[in-house]
C-alpha positions in Angstrom: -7.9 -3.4 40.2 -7.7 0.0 38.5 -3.6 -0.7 38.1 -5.7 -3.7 35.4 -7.6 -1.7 34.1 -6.0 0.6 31.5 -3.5 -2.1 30.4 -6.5 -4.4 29.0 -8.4 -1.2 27.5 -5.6 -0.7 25.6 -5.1 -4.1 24.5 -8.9 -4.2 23.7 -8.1 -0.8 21.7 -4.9 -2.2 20.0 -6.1 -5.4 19.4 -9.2 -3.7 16.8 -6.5 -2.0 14.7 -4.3 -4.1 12.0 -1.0 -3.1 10.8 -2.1 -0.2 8.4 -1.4 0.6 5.4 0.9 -2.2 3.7 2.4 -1.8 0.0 1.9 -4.6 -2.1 3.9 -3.3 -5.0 4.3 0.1 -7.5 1.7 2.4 -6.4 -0.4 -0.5 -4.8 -1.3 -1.4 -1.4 -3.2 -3.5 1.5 -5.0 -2.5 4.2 -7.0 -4.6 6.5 -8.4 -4.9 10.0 -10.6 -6.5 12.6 -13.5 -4.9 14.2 -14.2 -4.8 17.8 -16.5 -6.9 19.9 -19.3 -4.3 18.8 -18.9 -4.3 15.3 -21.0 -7.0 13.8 -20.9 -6.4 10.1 -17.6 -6.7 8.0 -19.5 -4.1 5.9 -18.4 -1.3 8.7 -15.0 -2.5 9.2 -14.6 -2.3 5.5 -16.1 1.4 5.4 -13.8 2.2 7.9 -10.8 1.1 5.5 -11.7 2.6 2.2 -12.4 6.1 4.6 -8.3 5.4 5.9 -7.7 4.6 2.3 -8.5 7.4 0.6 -6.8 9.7 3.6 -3.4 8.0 3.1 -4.0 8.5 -1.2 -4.8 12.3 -0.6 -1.9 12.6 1.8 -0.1 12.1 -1.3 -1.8 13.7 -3.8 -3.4 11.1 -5.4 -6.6 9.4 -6.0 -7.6 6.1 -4.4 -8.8 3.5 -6.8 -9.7 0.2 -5.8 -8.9 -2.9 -6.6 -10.4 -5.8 -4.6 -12.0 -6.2 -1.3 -13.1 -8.8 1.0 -14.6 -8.8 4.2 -16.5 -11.2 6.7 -19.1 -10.8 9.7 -18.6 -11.6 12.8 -19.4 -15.1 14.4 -18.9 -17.7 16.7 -15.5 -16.8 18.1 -14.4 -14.0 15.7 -14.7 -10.5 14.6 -15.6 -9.1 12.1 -12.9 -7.9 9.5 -12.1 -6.9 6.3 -9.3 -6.1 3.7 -8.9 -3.8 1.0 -6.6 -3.7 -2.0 -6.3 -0.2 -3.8 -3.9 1.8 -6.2 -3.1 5.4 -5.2 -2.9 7.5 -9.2 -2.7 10.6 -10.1 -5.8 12.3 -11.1 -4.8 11.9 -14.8 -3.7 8.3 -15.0 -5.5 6.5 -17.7 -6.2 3.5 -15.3 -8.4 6.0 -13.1 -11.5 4.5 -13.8 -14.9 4.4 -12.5 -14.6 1.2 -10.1 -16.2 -1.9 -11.0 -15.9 -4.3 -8.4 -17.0 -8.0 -8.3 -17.3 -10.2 -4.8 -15.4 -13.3 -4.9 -17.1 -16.7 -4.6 -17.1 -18.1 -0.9 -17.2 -21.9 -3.0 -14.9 -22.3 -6.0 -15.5 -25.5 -7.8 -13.0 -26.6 -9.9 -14.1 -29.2 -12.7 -11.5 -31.5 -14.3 
């Protein structure tokens, strides 16, 4: 029994984490990730990615800013995740801005 037992904890553990951070393009990038069977809201899973983020823009030197989000609570047979798009600029980069971000429509209706 214990020779089970640390394999699936750290599948459990491996399976809550995504790929990291992904570039999307020049000075642009993607992270995203799943939560784990106690993480409810997609609200904390996306806290938790704007905190990794803005680690991987200071490792740089640079300033996070983002650029969209999307994220989704858990239910019937999923977890909770959530995915963040964001720029990492130099503190002096006109496009620094104060952020102004806008959720996306769960329906999009498209009239002909």
């Amino acid at each position: 029994m214990r020779h089970l037992l640390v394999p699936t904890i750290a599948l459990l553990v491996a399976g809550c984490s995504g790929p990291g951070v992904v570039p999307m393009g020049r000075d642009t990038y993607m992270v995203a990730k799943d939560g784990s069977f106690t993480t409810f809201g997609g609200a904390a899973v996306k806290a938790e990615l704007y905190q990794e983020a803005n680690a991987f823009c200071e490792s740089k030197g640079k300033q996070l800013m983002p650029v969209k989000e999307a994220s989704r609570d858990s239910g019937y047979g999923r977890y909770a995740n959530a995915e963040v798009q964001f720029r990492c600029l130099d503190a002096n980069d006109p496009e620094l801005r104060r952020p102004t971000m806008e959720s996306e429509p769960n329906m999009k209706i498209k009239v002909e």
